[in-house]
C-alpha positions in Angstrom: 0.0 0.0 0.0 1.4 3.4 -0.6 2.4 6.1 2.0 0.4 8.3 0.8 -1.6 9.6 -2.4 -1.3 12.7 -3.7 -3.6 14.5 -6.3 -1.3 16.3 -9.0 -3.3 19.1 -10.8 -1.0 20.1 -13.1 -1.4 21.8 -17.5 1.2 20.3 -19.9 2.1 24.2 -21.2 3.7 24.9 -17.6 7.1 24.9 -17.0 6.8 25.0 -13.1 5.1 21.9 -14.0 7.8 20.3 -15.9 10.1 21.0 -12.6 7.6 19.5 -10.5 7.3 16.5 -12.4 10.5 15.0 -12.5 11.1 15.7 -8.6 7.7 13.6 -7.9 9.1 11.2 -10.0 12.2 10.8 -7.8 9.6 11.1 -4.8 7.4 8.4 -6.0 10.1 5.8 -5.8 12.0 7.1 -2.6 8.9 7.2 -0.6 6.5 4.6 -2.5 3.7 7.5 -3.2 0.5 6.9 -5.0 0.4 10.1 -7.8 -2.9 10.7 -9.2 -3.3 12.8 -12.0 -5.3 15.9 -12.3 -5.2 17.9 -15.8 -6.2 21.6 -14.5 -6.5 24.1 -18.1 -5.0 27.7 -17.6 -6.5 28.4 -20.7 -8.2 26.4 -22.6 -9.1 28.3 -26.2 -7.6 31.0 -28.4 -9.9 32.9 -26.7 -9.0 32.5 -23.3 -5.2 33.2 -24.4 -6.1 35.8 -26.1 -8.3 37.6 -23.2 -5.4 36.4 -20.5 -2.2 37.4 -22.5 -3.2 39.9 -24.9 -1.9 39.7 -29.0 -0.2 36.5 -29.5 3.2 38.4 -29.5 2.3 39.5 -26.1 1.2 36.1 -25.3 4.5 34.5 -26.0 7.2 37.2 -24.8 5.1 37.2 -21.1 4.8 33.5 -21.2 9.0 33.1 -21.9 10.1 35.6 -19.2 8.1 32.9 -16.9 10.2 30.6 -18.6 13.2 31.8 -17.9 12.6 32.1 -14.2 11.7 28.8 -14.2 14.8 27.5 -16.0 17.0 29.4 -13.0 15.7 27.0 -10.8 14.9 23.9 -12.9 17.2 20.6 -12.3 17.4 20.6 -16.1 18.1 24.0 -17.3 19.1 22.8 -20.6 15.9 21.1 -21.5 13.6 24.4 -21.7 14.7 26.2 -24.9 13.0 29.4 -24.6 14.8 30.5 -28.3 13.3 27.6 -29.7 10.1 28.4 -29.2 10.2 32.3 -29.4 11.5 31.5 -32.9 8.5 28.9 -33.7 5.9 30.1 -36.2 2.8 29.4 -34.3 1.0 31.1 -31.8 2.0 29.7 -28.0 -0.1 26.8 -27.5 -3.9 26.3 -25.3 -3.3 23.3 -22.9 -7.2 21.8 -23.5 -5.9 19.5 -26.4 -2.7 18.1 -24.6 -4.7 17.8 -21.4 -7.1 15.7 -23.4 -4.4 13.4 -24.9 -3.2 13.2 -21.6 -6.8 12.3 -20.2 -7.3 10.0 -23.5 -3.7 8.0 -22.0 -5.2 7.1 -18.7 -8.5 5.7 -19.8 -6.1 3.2 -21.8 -3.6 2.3 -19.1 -4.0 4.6 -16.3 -2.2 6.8 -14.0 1.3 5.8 -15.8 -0.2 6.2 -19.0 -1.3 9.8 -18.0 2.3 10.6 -16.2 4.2 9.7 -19.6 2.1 11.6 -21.9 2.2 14.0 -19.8 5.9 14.2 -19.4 6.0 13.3 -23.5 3.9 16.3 -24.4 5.8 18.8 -21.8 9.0 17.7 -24.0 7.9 18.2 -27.1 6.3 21.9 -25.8 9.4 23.1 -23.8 12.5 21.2 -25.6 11.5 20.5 -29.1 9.1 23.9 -29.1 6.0 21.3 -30.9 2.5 22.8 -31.2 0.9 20.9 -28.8 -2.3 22.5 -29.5 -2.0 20.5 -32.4 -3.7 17.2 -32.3 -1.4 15.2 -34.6 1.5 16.6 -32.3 -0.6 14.9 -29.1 -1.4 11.8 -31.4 2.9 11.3 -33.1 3.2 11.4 -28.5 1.3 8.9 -27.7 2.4 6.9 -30.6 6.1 7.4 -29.3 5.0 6.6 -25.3 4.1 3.1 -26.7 0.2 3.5 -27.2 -1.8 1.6 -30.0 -2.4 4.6 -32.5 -6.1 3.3 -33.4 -7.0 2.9 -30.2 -5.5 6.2 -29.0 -7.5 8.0 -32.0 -10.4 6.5 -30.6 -10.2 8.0 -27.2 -8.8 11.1 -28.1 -11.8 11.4 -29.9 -14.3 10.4 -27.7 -16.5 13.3 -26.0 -16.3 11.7 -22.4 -12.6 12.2 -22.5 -13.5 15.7 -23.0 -15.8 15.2 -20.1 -12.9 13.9 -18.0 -10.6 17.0 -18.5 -14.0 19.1 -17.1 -14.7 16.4 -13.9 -10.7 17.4 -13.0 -11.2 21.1 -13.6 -14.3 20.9 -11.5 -12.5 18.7 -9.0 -10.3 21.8 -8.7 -12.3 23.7 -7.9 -14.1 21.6 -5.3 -10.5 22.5 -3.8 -10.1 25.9 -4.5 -7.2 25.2 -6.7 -6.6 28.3 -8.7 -2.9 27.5 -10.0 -0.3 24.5 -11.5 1.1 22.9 -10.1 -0.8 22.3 -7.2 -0.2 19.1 -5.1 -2.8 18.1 -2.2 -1.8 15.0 0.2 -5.1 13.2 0.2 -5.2 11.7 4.2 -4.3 14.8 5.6 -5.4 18.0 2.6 -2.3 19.9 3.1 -1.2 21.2 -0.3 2.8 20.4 -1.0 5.0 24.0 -1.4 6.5 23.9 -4.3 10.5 23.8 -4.6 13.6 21.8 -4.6 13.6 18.1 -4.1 14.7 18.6 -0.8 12.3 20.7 0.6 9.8 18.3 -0.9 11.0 15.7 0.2 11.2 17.1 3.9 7.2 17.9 3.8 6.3 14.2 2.6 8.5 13.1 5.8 6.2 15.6 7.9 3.0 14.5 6.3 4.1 10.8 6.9 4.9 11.1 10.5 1.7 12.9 11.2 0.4 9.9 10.2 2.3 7.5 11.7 
């Protein structure tokens, strides 16, 4: 049985994500957690970029000075290319259609499933500067994490995937989560503050001898 379960609400566009993810990674094996994987939009349409960020230029340059903070303190500097995608002849990218491939993922082979798409589709967005927005991007991932591409299609497609990305953004906001990523220790509802692996690390040890 795992030590604990925590609920990851987390959108394949952010790069505080793509920190996060790899340290719960590390986490998960050290102290045997249970991850469970929430897909929580920022914005989910052209629209909703557009009325957050302004023009599309505006949209990007904001979005890449958060980038580059983030890279300061990422564990893998070298994997967020912010040139690469300043230089990349699309507008920045929604989340809603990665969040569904990432959704489509666990209704084939669960949480797992869901963590390497996710993971997948954050490379492709903040290393190889991809359009994730795209669905034959979020279709060439899945293909490449070892998923049947018919069957993938199928689910991808499928309206109650859809439906799932909505039942984890209204899950969110059951718990007032406003922001990714978010990370809430089910037995005891304290939310994880994000950092480095060590500070992590140090509140999971809390949590667990709370509960011991």
């Amino acid at each position: 049985m795992a030590s604990l379960t925590i609920d990851f609400f987390h959108d394949v566009v952010c790069c505080w994500c793509f920190n996060i993810s790899s340290r719960m990674r590390d986490l998960t094996d050290e102290f045997d957690l249970d991850i469970r994987h929430r897909t929580f939009v920022l914005q989910a349409s052209r629209a909703e970029m557009a009325s957050r960020w302004g023009t599309p230029e505006q949209a990007r340059e904001t979005i890449l000075g958060h980038w580059e903070v983030c890279r300061q303190v990422s564990d893998r500097p070298e994997l967020v290319d912010i040139e690469a995608m300043r230089a990349a002849p699309f507008d920045y990218p929604h989340g809603l259609t990665a969040a569904v491939g990432c959704k489509a993922a666990e209704r084939i082979s669960g949480q797992a499933a869901h963590w390497d798409m996710f993971d997948r589709l954050q490379r492709a967005h903040l290393t190889e500067a991809r359009n994730i927005a795209d669905p034959e991007v979020v279709r060439n991932a899945a293909r490449e994490i070892g998923l049947a591409p018919k069957r993938f299609a199928e689910i991808f497609d499928d309206p109650a995937t859809v439906q799932a990305v909505e039942a984890d953004r209204q899950r969110a906001r059951l718990l007032q989560v406003q922001s990714v990523p978010t990370l809430i220790i089910r037995e005891t509802g304290a939310r994880l503050v994000n950092g480095p692996r060590e500070d992590l690390a140090a509140q999971i040890h809390a949590a667990m001898r709370l509960l011991a």
